[in-house]
N, CA, C and O atoms as a GROMACS GRO file, in nm:
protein
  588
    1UNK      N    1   0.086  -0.116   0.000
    1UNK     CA    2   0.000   0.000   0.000
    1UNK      C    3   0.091   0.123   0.000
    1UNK      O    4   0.188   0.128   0.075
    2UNK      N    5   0.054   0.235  -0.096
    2UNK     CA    6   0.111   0.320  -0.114
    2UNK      C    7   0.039   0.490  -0.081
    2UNK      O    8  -0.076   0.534  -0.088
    3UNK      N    9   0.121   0.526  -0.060
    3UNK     CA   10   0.036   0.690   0.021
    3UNK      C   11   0.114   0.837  -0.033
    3UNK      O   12   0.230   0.866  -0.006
    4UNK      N   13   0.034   0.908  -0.104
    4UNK     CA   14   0.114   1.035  -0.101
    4UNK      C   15   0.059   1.165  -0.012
    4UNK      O   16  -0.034   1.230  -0.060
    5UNK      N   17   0.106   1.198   0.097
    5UNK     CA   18   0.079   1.296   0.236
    5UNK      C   19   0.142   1.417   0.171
    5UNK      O   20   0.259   1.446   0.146
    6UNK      N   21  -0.010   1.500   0.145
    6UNK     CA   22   0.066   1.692   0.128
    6UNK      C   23  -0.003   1.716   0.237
    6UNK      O   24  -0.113   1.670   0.265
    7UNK      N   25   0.087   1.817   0.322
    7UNK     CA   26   0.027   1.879   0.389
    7UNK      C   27  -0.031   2.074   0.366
    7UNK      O   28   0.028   2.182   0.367
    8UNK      N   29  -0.177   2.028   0.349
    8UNK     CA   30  -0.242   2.173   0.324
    8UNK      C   31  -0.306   2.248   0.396
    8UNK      O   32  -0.353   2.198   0.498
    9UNK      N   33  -0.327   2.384   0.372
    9UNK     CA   34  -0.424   2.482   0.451
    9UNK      C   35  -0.505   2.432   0.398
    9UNK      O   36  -0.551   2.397   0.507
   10UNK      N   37  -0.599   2.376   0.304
   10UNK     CA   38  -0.700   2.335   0.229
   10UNK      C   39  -0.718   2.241   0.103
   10UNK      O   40  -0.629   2.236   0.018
   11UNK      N   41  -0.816   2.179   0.094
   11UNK     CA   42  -0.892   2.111   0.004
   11UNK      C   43  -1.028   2.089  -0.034
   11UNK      O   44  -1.123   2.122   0.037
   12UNK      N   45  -1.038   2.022  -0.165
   12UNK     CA   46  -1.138   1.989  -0.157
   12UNK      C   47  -1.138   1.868  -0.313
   12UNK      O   48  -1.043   1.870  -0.391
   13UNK      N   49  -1.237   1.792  -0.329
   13UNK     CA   50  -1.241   1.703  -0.448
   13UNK      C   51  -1.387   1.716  -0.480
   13UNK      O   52  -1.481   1.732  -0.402
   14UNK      N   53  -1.387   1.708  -0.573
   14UNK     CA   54  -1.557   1.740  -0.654
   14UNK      C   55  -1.563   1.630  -0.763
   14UNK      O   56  -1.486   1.538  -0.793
   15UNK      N   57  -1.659   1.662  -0.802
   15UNK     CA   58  -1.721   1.492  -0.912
   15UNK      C   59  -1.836   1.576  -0.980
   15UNK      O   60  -1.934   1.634  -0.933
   16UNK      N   61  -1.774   1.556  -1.148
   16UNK     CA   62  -1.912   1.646  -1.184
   16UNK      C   63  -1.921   1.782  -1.114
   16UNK      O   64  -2.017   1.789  -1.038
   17UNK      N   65  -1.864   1.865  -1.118
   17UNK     CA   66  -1.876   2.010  -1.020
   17UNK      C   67  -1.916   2.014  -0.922
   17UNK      O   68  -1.923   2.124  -0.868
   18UNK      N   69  -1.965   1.886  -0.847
   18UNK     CA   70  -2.032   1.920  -0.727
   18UNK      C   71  -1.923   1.871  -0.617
   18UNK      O   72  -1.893   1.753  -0.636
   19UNK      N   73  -1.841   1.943  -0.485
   19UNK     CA   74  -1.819   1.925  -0.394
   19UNK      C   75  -1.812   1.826  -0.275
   19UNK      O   76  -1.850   1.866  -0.165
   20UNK      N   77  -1.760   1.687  -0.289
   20UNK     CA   78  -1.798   1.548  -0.227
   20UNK      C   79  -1.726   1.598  -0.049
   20UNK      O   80  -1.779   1.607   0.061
   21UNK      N   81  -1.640   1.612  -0.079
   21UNK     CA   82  -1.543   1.650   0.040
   21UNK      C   83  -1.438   1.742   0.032
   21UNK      O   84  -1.359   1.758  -0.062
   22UNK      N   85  -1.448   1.827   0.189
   22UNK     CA   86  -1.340   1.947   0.172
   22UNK      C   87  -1.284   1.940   0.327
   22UNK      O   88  -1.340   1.890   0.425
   23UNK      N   89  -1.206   1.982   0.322
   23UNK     CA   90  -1.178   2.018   0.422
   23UNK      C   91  -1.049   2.149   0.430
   23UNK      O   92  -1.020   2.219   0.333
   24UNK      N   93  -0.992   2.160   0.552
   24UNK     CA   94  -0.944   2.269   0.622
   24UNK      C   95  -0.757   2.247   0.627
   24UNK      O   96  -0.681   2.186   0.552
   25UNK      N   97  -0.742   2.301   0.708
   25UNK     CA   98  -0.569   2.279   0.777
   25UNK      C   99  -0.571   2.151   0.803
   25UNK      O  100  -0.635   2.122   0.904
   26UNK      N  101  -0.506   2.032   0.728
   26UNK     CA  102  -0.484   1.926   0.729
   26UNK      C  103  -0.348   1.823   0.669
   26UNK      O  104  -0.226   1.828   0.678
   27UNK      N  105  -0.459   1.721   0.595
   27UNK     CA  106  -0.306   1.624   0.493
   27UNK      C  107  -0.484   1.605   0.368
   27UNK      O  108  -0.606   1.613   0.381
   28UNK      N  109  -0.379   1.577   0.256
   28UNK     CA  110  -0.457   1.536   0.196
   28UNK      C  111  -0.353   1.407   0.150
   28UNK      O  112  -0.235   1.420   0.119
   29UNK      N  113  -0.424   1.293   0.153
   29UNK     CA  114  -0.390   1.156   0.135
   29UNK      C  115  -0.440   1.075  -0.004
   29UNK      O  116  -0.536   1.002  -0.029
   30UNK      N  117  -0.332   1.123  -0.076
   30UNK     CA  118  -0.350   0.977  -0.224
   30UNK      C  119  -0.332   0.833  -0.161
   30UNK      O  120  -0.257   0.830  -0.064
   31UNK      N  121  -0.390   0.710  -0.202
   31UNK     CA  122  -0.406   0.641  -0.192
   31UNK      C  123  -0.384   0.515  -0.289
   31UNK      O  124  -0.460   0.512  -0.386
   32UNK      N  125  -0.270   0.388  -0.274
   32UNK     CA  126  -0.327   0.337  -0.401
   32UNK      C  127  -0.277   0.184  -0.304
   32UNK      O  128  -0.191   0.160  -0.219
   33UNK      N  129  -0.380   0.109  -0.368
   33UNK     CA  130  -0.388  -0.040  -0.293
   33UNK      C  131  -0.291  -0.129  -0.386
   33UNK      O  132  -0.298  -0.095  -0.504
   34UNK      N  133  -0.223  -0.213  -0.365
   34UNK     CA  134  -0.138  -0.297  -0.487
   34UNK      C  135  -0.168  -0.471  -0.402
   34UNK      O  136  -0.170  -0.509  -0.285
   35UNK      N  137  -0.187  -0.535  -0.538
   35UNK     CA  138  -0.221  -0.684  -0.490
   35UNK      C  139  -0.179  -0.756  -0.417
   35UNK      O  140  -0.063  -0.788  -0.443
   36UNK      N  141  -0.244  -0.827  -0.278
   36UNK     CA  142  -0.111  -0.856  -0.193
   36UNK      C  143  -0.112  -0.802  -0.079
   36UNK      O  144  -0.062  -0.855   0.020
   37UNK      N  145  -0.207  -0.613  -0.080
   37UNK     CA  146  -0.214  -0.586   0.068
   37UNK      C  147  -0.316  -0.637   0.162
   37UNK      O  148  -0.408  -0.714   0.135
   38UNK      N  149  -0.279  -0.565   0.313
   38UNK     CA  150  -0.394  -0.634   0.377
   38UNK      C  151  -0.422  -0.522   0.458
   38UNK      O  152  -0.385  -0.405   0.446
   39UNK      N  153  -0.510  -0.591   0.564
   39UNK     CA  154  -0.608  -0.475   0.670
   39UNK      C  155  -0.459  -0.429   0.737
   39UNK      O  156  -0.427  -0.318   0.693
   40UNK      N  157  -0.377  -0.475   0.815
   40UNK     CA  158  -0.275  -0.448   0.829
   40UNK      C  159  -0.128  -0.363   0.743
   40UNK      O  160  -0.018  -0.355   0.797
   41UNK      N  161  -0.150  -0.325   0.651
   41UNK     CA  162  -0.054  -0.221   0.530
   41UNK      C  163  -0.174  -0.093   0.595
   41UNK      O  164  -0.146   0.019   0.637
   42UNK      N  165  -0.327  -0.169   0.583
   42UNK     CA  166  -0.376  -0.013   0.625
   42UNK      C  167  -0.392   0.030   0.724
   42UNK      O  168  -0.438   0.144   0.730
   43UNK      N  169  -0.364  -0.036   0.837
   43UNK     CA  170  -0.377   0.011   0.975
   43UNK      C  171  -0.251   0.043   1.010
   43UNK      O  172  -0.235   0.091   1.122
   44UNK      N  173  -0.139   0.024   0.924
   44UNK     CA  174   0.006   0.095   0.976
   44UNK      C  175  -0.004   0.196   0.912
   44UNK      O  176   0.016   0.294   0.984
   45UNK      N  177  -0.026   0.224   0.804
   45UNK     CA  178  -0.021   0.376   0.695
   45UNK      C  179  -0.102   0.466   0.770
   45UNK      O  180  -0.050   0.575   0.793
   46UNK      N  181  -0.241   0.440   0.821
   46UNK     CA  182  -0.320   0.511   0.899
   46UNK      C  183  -0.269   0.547   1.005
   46UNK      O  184  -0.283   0.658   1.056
   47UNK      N  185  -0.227   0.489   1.033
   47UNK     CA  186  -0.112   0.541   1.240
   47UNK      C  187   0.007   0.627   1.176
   47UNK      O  188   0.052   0.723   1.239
   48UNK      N  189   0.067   0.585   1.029
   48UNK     CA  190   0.186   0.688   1.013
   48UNK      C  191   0.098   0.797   0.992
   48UNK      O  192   0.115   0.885   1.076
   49UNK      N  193  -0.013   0.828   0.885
   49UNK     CA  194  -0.004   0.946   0.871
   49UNK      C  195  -0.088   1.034   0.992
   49UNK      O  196  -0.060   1.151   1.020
   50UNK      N  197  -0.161   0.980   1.038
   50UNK     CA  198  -0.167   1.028   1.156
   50UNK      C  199  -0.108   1.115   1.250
   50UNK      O  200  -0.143   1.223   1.298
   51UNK      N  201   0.002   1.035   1.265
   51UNK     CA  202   0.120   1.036   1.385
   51UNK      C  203   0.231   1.118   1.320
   51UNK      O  204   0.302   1.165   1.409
   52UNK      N  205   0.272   1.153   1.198
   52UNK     CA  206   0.366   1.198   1.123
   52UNK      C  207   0.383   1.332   1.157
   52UNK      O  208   0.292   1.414   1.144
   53UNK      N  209   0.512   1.361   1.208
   53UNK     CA  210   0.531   1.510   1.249
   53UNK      C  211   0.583   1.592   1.132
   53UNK      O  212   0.702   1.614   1.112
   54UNK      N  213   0.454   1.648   1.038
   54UNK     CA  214   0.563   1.789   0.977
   54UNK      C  215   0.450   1.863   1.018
   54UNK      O  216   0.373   1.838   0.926
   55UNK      N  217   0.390   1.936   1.095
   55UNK     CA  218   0.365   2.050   1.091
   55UNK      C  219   0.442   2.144   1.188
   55UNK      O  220   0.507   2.095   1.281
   56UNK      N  221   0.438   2.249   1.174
   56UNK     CA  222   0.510   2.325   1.275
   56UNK      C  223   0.527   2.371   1.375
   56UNK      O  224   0.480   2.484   1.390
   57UNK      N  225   0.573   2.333   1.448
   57UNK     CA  226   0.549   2.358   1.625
   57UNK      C  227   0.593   2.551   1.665
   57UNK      O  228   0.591   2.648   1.590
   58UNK      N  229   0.619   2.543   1.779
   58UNK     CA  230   0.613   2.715   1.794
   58UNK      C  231   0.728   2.788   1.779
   58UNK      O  232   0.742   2.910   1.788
   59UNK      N  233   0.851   2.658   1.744
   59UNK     CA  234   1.005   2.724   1.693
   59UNK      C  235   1.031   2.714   1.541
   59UNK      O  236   1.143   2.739   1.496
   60UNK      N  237   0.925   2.675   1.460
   60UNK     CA  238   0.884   2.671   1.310
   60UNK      C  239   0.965   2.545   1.245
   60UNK      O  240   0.995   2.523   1.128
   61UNK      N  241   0.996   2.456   1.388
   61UNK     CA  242   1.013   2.298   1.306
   61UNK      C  243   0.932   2.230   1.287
   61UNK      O  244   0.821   2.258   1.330
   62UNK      N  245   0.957   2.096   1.204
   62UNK     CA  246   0.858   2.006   1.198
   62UNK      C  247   0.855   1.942   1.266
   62UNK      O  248   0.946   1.860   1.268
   63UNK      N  249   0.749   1.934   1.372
   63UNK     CA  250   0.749   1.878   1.486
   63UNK      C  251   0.620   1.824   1.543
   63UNK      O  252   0.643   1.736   1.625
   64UNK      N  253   0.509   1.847   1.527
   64UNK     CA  254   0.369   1.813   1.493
   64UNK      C  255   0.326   1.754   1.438
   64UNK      O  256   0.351   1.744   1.318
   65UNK      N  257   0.222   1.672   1.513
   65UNK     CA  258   0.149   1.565   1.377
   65UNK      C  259   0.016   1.611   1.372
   65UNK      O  260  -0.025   1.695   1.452
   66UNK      N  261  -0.056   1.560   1.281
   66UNK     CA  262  -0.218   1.560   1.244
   66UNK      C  263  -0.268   1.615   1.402
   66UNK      O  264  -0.291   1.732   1.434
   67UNK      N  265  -0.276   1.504   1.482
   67UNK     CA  266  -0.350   1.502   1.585
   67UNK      C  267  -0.301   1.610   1.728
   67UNK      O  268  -0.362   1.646   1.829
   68UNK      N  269  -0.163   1.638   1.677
   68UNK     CA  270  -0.144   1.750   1.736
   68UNK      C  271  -0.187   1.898   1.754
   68UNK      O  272  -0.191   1.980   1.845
   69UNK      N  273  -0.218   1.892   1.620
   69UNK     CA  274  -0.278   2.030   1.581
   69UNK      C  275  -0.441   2.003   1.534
   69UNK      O  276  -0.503   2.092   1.477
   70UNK      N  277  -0.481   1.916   1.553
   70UNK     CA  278  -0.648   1.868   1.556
   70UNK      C  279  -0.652   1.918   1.393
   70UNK      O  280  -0.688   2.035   1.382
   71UNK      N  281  -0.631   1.872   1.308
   71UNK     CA  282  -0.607   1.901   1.174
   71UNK      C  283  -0.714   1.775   1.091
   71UNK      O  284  -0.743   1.692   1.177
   72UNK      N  285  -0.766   1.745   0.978
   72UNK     CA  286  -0.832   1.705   0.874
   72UNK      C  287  -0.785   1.635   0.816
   72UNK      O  288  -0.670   1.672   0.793
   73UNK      N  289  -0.826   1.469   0.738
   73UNK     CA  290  -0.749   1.438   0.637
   73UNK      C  291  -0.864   1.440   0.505
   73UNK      O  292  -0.980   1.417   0.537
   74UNK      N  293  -0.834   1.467   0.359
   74UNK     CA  294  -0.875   1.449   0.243
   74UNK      C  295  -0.866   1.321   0.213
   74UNK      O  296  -0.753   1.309   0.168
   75UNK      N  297  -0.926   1.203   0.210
   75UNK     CA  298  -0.844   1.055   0.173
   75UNK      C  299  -0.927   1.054  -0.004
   75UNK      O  300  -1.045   1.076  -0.032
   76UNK      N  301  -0.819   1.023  -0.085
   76UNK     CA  302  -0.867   0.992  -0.230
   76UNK      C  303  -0.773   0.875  -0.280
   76UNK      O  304  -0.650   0.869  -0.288
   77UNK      N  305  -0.884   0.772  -0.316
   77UNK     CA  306  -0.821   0.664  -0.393
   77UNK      C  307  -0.767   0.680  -0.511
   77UNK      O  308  -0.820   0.744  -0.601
   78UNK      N  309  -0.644   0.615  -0.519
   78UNK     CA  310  -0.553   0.660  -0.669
   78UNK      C  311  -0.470   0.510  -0.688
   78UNK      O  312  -0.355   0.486  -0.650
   79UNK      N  313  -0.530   0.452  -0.730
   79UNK     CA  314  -0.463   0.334  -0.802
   79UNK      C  315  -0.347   0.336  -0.881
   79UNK      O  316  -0.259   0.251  -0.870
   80UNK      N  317  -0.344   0.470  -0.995
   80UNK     CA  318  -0.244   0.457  -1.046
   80UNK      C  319  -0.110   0.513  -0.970
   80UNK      O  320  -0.018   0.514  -1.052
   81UNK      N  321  -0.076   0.550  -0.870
   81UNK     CA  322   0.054   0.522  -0.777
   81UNK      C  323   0.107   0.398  -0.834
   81UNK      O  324   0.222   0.396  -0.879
   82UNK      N  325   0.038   0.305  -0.835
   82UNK     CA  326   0.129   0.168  -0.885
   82UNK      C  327   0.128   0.164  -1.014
   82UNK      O  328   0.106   0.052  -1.059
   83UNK      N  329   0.144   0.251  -1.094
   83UNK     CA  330   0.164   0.229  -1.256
   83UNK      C  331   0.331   0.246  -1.257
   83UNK      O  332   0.422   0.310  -1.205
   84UNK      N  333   0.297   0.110  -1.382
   84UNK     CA  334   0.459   0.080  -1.389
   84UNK      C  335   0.519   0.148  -1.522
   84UNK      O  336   0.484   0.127  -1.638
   85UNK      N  337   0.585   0.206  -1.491
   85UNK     CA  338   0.664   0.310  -1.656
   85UNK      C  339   0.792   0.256  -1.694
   85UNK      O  340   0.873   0.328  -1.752
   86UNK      N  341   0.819   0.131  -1.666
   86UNK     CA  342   0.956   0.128  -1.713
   86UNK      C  343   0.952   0.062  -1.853
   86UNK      O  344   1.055   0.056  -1.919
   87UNK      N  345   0.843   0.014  -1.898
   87UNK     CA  346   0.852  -0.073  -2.026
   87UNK      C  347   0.791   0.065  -2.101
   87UNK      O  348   0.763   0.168  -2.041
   88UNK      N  349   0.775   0.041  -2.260
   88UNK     CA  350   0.670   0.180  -2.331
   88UNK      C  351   0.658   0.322  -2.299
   88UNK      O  352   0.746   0.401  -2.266
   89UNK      N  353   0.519   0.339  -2.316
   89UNK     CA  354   0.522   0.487  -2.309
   89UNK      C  355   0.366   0.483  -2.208
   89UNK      O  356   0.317   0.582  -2.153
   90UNK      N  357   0.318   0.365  -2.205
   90UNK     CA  358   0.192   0.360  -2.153
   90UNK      C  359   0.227   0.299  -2.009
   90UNK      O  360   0.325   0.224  -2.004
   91UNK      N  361   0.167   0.321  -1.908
   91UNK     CA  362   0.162   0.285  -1.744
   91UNK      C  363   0.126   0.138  -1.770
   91UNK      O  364   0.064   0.112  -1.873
   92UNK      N  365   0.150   0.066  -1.706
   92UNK     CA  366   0.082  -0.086  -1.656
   92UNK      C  367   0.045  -0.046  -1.517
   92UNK      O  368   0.102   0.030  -1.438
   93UNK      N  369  -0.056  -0.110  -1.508
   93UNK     CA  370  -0.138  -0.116  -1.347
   93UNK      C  371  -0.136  -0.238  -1.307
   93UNK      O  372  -0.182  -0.267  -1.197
   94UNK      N  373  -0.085  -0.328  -1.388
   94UNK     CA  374  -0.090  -0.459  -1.302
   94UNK      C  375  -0.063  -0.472  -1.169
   94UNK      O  376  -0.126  -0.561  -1.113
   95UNK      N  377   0.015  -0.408  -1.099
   95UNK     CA  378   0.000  -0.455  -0.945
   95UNK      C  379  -0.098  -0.374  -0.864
   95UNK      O  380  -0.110  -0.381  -0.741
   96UNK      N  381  -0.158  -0.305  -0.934
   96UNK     CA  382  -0.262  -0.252  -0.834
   96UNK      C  383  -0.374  -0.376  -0.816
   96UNK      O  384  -0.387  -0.467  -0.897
   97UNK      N  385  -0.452  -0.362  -0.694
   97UNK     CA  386  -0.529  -0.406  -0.653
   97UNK      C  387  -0.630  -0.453  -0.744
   97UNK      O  388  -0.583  -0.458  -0.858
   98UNK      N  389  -0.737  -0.485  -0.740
   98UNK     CA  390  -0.860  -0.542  -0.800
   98UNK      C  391  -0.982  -0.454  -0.730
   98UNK      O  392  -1.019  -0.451  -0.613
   99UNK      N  393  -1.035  -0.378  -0.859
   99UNK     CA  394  -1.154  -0.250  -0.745
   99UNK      C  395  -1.203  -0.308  -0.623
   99UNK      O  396  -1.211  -0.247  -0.516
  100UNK      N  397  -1.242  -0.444  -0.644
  100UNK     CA  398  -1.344  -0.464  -0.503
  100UNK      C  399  -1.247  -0.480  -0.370
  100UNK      O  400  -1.291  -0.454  -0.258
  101UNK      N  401  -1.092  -0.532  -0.392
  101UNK     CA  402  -1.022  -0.534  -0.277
  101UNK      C  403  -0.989  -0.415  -0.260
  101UNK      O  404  -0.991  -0.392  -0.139
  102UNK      N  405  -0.942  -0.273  -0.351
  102UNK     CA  406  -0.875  -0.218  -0.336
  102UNK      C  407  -0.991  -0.112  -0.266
  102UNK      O  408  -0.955  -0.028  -0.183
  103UNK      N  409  -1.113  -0.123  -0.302
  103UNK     CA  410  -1.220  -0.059  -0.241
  103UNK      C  411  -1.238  -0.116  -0.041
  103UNK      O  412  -1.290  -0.059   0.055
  104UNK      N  413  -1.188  -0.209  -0.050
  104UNK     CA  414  -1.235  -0.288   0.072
  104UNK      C  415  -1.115  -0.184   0.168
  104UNK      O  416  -1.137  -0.122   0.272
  105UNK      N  417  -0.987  -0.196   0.090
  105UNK     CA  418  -0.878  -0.156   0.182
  105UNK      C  419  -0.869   0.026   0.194
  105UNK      O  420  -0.808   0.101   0.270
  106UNK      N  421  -0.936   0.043   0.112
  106UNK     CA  422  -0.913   0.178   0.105
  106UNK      C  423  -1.065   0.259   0.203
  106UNK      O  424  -1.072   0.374   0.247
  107UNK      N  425  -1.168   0.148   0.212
  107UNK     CA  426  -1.248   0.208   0.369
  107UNK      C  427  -1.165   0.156   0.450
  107UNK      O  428  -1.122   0.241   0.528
  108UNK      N  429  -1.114   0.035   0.469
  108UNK     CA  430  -1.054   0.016   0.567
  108UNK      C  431  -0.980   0.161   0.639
  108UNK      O  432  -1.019   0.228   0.734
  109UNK      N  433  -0.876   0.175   0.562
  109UNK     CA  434  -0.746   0.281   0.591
  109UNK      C  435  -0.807   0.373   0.676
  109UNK      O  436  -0.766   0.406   0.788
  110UNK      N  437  -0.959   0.432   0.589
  110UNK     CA  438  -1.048   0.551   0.630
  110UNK      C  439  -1.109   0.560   0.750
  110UNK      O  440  -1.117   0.670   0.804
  111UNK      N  441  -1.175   0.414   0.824
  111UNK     CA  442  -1.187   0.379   0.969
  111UNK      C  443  -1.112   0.356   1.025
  111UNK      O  444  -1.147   0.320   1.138
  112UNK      N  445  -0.970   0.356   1.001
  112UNK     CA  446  -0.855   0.343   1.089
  112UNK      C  447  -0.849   0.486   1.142
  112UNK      O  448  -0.858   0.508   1.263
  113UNK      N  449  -0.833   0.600   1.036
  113UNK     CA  450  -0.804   0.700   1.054
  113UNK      C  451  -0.923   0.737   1.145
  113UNK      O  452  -0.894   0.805   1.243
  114UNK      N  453  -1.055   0.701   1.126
  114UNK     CA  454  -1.164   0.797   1.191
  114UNK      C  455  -1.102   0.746   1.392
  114UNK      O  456  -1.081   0.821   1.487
  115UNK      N  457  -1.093   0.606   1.383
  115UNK     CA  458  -1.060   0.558   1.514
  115UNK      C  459  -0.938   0.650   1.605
  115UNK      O  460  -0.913   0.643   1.725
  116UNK      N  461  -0.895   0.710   1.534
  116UNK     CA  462  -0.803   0.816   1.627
  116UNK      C  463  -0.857   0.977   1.653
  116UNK      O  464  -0.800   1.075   1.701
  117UNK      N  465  -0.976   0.960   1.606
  117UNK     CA  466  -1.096   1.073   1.619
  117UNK      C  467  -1.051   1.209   1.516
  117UNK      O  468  -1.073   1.329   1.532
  118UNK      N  469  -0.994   1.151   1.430
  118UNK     CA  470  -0.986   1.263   1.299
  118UNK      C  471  -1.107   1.274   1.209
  118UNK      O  472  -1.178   1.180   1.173
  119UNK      N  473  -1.122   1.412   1.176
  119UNK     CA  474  -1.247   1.351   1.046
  119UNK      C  475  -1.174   1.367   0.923
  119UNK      O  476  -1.087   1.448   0.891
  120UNK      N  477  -1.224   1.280   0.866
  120UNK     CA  478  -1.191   1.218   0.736
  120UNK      C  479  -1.282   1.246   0.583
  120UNK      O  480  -1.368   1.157   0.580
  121UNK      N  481  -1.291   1.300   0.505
  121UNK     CA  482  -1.384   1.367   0.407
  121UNK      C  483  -1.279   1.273   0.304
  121UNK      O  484  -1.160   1.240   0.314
  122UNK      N  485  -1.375   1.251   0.213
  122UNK     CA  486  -1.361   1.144   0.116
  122UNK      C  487  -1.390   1.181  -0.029
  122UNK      O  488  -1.440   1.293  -0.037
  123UNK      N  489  -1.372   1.122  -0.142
  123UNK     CA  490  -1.402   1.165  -0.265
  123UNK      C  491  -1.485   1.015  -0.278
  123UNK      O  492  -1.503   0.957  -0.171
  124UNK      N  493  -1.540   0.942  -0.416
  124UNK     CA  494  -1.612   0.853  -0.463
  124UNK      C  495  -1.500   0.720  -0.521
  124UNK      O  496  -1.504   0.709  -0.644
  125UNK      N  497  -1.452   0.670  -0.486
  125UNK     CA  498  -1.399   0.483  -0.503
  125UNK      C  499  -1.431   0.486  -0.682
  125UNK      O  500  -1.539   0.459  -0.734
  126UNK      N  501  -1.342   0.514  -0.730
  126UNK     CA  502  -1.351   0.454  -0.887
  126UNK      C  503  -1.391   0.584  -0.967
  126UNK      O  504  -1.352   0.593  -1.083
  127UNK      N  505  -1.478   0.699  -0.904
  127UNK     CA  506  -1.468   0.793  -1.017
  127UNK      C  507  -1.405   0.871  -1.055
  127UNK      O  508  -1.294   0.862  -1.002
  128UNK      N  509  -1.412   0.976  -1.143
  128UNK     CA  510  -1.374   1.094  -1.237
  128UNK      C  511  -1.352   1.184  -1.117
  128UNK      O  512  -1.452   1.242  -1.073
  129UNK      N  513  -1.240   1.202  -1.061
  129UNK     CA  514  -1.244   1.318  -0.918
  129UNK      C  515  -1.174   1.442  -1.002
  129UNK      O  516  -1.143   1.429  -1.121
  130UNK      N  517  -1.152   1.563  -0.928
  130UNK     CA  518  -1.122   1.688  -0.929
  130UNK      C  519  -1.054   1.717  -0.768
  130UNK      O  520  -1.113   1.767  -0.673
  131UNK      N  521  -0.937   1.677  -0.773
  131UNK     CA  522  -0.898   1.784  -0.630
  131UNK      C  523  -0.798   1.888  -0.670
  131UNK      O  524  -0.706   1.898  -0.750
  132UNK      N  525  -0.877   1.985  -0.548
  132UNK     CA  526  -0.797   2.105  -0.567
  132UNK      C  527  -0.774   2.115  -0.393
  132UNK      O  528  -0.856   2.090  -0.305
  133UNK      N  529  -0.579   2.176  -0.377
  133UNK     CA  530  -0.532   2.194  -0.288
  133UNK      C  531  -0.494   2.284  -0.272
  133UNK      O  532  -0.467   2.331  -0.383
  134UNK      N  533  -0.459   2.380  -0.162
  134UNK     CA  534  -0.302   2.423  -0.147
  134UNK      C  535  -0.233   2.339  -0.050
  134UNK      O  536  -0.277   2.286   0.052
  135UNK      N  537  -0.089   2.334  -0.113
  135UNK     CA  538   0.038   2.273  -0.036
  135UNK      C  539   0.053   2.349   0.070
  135UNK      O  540   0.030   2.469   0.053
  136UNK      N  541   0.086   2.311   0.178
  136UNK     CA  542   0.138   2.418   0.284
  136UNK      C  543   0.301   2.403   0.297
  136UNK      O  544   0.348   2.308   0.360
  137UNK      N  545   0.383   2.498   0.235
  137UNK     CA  546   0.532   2.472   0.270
  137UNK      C  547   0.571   2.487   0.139
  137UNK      O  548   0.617   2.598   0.113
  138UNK      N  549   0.565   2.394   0.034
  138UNK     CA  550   0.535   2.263   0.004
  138UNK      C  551   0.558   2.153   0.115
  138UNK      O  552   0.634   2.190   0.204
  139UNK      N  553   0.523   2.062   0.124
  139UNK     CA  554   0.562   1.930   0.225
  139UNK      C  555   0.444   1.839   0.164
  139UNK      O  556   0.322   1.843   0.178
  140UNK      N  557   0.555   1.732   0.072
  140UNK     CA  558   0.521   1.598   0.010
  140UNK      C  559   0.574   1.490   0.108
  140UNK      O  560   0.676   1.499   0.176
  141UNK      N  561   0.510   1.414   0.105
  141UNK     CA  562   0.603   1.289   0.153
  141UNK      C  563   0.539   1.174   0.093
  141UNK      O  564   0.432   1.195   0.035
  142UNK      N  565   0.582   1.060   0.097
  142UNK     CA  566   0.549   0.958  -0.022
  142UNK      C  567   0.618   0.787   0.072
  142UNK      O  568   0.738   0.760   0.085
  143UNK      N  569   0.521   0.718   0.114
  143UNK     CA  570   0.525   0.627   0.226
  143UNK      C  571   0.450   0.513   0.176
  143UNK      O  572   0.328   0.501   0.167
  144UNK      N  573   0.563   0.412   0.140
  144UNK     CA  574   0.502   0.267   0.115
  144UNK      C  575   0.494   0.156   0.262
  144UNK      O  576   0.579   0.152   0.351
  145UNK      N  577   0.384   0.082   0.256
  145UNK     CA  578   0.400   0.021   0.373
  145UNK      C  579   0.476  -0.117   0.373
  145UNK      O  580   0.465  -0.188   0.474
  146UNK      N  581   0.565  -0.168   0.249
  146UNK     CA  582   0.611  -0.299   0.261
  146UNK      C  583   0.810  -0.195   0.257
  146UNK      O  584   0.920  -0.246   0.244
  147UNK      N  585   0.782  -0.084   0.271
  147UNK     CA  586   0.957  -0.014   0.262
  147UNK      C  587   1.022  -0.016   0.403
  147UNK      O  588   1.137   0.026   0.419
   0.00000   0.00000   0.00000
């Protein structure tokens, strides 16, 4: 299981122009399931990003996590994280998941996260999304759970 953590003053993802989930001072969390994971890839990714200190404490290090600063996550499923580019010019997705597992693991992740009393705003499992962010910093980070 693979995760890309920005941390933003804001978000939001829409479908069709309409607004599914937004939120505030948070992370917004890509998501992509690869064949092979389990409830466990998502209950450790959920405690990292959680628990992950970059926000800024009161000497302007990174020193803060999510739950420190009572902050938001965006969670959006993105399968293609696991597209493979080394052959052609076209991605292979073969190791991504299979929608119905990768759907299974990707609520999973999302009740992991709610269980540490974050709220969690979501986009739609398989569709046409639109997110729009700002980065705060920039601050990317990019966290596989079998690394």
């Amino acid at each position: 299981m693979r995760v890309v953590v920005q941390r933003v003053s804001r978000g939001h993802v829409s479908i069709e122009g309409d607004i599914v989930g937004k939120i505030n001072h948070g992370l917004v969390i890509l998501l992509g399931v690869a064949e092979g994971d389990t409830e466990g890839d998502a209950r450790f990714l959920a405690d990292k990003c959680v628990n992950l200190r970059i926000f800024q404490d009161e000497n302007d290090k990174m020193n803060l996590s999510l739950l420190d600063i009572g902050g938001e996550i965006l969670s959006i499923s993105q399968f293609t994280l696991y597209g493979d580019c080394r052959k052609g010019r076209r991605p292979s997705f073969i190791k991504a998941a299979g929608p119905d597992e990768g759907n299974r693991l990707y609520e999973k992740f999302n009740s992991y996260i709610s269980e540490h009393g974050v709220n969690v705003e979501t986009g739609e499992f398989g569709a046409m999304m639109n997110v729009e962010l700002i980065n705060a910093g920039p601050v990317t980070i990019i966290i596989d759970s079998k690394d």
